[in-house]
C-alpha positions in Angstrom: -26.5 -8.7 45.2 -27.1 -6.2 42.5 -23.7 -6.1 39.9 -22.8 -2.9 39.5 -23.2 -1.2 36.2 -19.9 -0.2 33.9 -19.8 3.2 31.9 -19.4 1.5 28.9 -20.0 -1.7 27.3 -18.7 -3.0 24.4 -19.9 -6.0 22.4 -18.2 -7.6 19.4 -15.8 -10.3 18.2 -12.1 -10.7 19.1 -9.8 -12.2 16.7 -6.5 -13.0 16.7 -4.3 -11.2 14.4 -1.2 -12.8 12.4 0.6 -10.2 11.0 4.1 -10.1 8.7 6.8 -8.7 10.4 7.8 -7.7 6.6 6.8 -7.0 3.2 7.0 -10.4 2.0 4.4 -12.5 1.2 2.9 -14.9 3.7 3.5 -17.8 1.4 6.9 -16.8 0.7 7.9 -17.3 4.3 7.1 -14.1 6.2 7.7 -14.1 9.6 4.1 -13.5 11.8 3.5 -11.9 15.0 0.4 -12.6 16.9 -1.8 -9.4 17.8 -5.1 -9.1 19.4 -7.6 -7.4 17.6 -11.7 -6.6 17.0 -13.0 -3.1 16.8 -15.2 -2.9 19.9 -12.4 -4.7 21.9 -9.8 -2.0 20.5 -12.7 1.1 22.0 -12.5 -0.4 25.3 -8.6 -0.5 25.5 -8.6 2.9 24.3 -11.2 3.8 27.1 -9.9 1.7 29.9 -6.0 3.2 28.8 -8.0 6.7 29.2 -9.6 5.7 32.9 -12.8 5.1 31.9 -14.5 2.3 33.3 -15.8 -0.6 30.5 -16.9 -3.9 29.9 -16.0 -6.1 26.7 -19.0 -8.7 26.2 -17.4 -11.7 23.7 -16.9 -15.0 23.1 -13.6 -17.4 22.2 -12.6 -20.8 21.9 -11.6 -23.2 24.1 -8.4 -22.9 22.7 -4.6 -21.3 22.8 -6.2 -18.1 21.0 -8.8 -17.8 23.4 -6.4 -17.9 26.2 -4.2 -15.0 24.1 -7.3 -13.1 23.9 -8.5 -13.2 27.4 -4.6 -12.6 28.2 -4.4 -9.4 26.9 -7.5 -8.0 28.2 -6.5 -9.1 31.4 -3.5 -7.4 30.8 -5.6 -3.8 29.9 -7.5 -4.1 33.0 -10.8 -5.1 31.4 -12.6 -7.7 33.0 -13.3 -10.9 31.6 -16.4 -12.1 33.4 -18.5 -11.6 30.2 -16.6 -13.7 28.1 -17.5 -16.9 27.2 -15.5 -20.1 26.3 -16.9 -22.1 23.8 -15.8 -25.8 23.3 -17.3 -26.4 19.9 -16.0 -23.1 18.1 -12.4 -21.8 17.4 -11.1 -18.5 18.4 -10.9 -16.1 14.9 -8.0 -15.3 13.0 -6.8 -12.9 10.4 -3.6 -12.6 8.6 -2.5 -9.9 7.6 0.4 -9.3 5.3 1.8 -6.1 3.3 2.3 -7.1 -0.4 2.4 -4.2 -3.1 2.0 -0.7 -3.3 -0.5 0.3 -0.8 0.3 1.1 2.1 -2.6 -0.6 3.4 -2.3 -4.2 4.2 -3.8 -7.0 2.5 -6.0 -9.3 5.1 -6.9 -13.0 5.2 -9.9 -14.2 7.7 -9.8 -17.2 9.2 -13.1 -16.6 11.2 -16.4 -18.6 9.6 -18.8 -19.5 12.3 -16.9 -18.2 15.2 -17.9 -18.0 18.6 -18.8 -14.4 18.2 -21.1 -15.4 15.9 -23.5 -16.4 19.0 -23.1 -13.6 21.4 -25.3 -13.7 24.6 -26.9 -10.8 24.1 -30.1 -11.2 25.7 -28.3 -12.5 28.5 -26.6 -9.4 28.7 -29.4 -6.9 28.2 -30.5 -6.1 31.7 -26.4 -4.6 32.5 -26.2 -2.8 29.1 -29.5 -1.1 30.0 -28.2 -0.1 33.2 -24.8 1.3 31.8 -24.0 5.0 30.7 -23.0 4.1 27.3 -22.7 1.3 25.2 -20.9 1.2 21.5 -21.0 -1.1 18.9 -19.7 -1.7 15.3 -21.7 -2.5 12.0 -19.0 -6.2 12.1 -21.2 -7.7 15.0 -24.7 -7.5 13.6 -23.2 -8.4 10.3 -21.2 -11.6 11.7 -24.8 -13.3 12.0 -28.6 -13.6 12.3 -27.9 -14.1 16.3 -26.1 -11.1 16.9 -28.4 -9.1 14.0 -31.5 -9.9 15.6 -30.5 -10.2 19.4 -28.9 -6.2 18.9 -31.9 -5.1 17.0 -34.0 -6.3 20.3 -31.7 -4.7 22.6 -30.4 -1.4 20.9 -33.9 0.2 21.3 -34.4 -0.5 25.1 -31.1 0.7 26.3 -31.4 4.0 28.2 -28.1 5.0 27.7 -25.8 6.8 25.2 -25.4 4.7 22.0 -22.6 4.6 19.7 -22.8 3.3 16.3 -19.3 2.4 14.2 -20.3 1.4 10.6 -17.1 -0.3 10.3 -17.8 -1.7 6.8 -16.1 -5.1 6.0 -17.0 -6.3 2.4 -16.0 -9.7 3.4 -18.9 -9.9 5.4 -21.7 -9.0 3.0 -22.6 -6.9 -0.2 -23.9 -2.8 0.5 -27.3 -3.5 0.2 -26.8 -6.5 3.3 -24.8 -3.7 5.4 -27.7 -0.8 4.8 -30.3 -3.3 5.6 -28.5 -4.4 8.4 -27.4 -0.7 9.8 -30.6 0.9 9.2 -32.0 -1.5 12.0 -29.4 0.0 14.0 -29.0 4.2 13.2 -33.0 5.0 14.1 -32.1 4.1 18.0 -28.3 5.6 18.2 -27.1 8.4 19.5 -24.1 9.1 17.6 -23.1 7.1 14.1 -19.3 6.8 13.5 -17.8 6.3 9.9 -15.6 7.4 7.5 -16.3 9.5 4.9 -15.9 6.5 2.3 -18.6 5.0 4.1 -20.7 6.8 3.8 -20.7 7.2 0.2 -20.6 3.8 -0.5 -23.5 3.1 1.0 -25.7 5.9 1.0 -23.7 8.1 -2.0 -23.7 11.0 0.4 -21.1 13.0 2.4 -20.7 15.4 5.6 -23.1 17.6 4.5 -26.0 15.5 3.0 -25.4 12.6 5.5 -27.9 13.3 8.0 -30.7 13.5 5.3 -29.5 10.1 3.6 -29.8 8.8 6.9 -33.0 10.2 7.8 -31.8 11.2 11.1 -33.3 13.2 14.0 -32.3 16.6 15.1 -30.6 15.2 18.1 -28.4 12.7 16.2 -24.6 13.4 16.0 -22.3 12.1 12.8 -19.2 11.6 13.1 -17.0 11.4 10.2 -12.8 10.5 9.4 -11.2 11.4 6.2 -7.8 9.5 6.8 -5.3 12.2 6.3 -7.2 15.0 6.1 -8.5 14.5 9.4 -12.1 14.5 10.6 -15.0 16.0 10.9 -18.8 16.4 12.6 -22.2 16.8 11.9 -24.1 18.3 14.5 -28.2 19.5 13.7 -26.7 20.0 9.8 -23.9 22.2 11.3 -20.3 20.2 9.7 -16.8 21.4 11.4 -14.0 20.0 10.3 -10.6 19.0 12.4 -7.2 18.3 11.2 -5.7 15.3 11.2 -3.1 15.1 13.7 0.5 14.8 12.2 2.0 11.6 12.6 4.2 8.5 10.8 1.5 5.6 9.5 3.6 2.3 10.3 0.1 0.4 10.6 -3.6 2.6 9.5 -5.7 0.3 11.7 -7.0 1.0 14.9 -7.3 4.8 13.9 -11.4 4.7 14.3 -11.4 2.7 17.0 -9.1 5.0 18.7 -11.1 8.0 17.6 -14.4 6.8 18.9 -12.4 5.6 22.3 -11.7 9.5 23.0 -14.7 11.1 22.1 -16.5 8.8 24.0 -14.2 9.4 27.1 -14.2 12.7 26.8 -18.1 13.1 26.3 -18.3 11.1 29.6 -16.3 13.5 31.6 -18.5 16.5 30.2 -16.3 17.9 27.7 -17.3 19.7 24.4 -18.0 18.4 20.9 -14.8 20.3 19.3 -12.8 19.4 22.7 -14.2 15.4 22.3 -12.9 15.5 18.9 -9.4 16.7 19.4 -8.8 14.0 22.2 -10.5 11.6 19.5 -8.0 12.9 17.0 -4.6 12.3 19.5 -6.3 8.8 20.3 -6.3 7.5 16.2 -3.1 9.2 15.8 -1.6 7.4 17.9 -2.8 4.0 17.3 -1.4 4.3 13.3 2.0 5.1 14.6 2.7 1.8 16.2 2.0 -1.8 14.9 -1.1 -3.5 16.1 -4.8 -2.4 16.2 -4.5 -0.5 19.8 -0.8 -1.3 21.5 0.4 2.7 20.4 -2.7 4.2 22.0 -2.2 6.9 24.7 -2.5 6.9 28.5 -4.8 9.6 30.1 -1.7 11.4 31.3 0.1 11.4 28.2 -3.2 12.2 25.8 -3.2 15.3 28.6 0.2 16.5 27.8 -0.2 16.3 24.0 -3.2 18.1 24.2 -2.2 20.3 26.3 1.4 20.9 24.3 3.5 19.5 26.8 4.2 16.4 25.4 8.1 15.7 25.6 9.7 13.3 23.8 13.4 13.4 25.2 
């Protein structure tokens, strides 16, 4: 019998995230929560929250974090028939602690050689060719010559929408490693995600010269965040900008991911650029107001009321 194909795949690594419950360091005794957390994986709980059907391809260990991480998907109502236990390879980690000034946190990984480091992708190529979208960030190519080369293979041939996050992580690899590895990638996608630092630390450009620096194709959209100061998009060399929706930062991550979850959702259901953007917008809004990479993003009925300005606290 012939599987029936999702809207929207999703392929990347799942880690488990340890993070203070204070401002202390970790050393000094702060207290740690576990989170689950991964880019693509925080898309597809955006999406699924939203309605949208979607499928999160990974791999975990054989191990407590594993079963955490397969927990809480089960628990978004994403399937987890395409991920796959390996014996040999523990589940990833990161620690993440707030020590400092910044408001951003300091992170620790705990992830060498983890089992999304040997994604199935092949394996998998025939359903992602036969789904309506599929959306990936720059972490999983970068993560290993598997995924770099079994992506490359696959990102051409899919007949699909493709999404491109470049997600930078310096951890993983210097700029010249993530433009060599991205620029395998951004010839065969439909629409590129970053933010606007990004972009200029990789290619030295911003909203208005990306799409040259990129060498892309009239048909390619760029997507752009500026933290606070919102977002914006290039469309054909056309840049409009959007305002960042107001909102108290208790944790910045998950603000992409939650961005990318909406326009994609809304794209899907047929809506316009400016309107895919302002559900985008609520989405990554949401997700820094709460702690966690996607536990404060939005329900389709309650991203409705906000954007609709009926939203009603009390």
């Amino acid at each position: 019998m012939t599987r029936r194909a999702p809207l929207v795949w999703t392929v990347g690594e799942p880690l488990v995230a340890l993070v203070a419950e204070d401002r202390r360091h970790v050393e000094d005794g702060a207290m740690l929560r576990p989170y689950v957390a991964g880019s693509e994986l925080n898309v597809a709980v955006g999406l699924r929250r939203l309605g949208v059907e979607v499928v999160y391809g990974t791999a975990v260990g054989a191990d407590p974090f594993g079963a955490l991480v397969k927990k809480a998907i089960r628990a978004e109502d994403i399937t987890t028939s395409f991920i796959h236990d390996d014996p040999e390879r523990p589940t990833g980690l990161l620690i993440k602690e707030w020590v400092g000034p910044s408001a951003d946190p300091v992170v620790h990984y705990v992830r060498k050689d983890s089992p999304a480091t040997r994604l199935p992708l092949l394996q998998w190529g025939d359903l992602m060719r036969r789904s309506n979208w599929v959306h990936v960030s720059g972490i999983t190519p970068m993560l290993s010559q598997n995924n770099r080369e079994g992506l490359a293979k696959i990102w051409p041939t899919l007949k699909g929408t493709r999404s491109l996050d470049i997600n930078v992580r310096w951890k993983l690899g210097d700029a010249q490693a993530w433009r060599e590895c991205l620029e395998r990638l951004i010839p065969d996608s439909t629409l590129v995600f970053g933010s606007g630092e990004e972009f200029q630390s990789l290619w030295g450009c911003d909203a208005a010269l990306v799409r040259d620096r990129l060498h892309l194709r009239p048909d390619q959209v760029v997507i752009g965040t500026e933290g606070e100061h919102g977002a914006w998009i290039n469309i054909g060399g056309t840049v409009e900008h959007f305002p960042a929706v107001p909102t108290v930062v208790v944790d910045p991550v998950g603000a992409g991911d939650g961005l990318a979850a909406g326009v994609i959702a809304a794209r899907l259901w047929g809506w316009e650029w400016s309107q895919a953007m302002r559900l985008g917008s609520v989405m990554g809004a949401s997700a820094v107001a709460s702690r966690g990479d996607y536990e404060g993003y939005l329900y389709r009925d309650q991203a409705m009321a906000w954007i609709a300005g009926k939203w009603v606290s009390r």
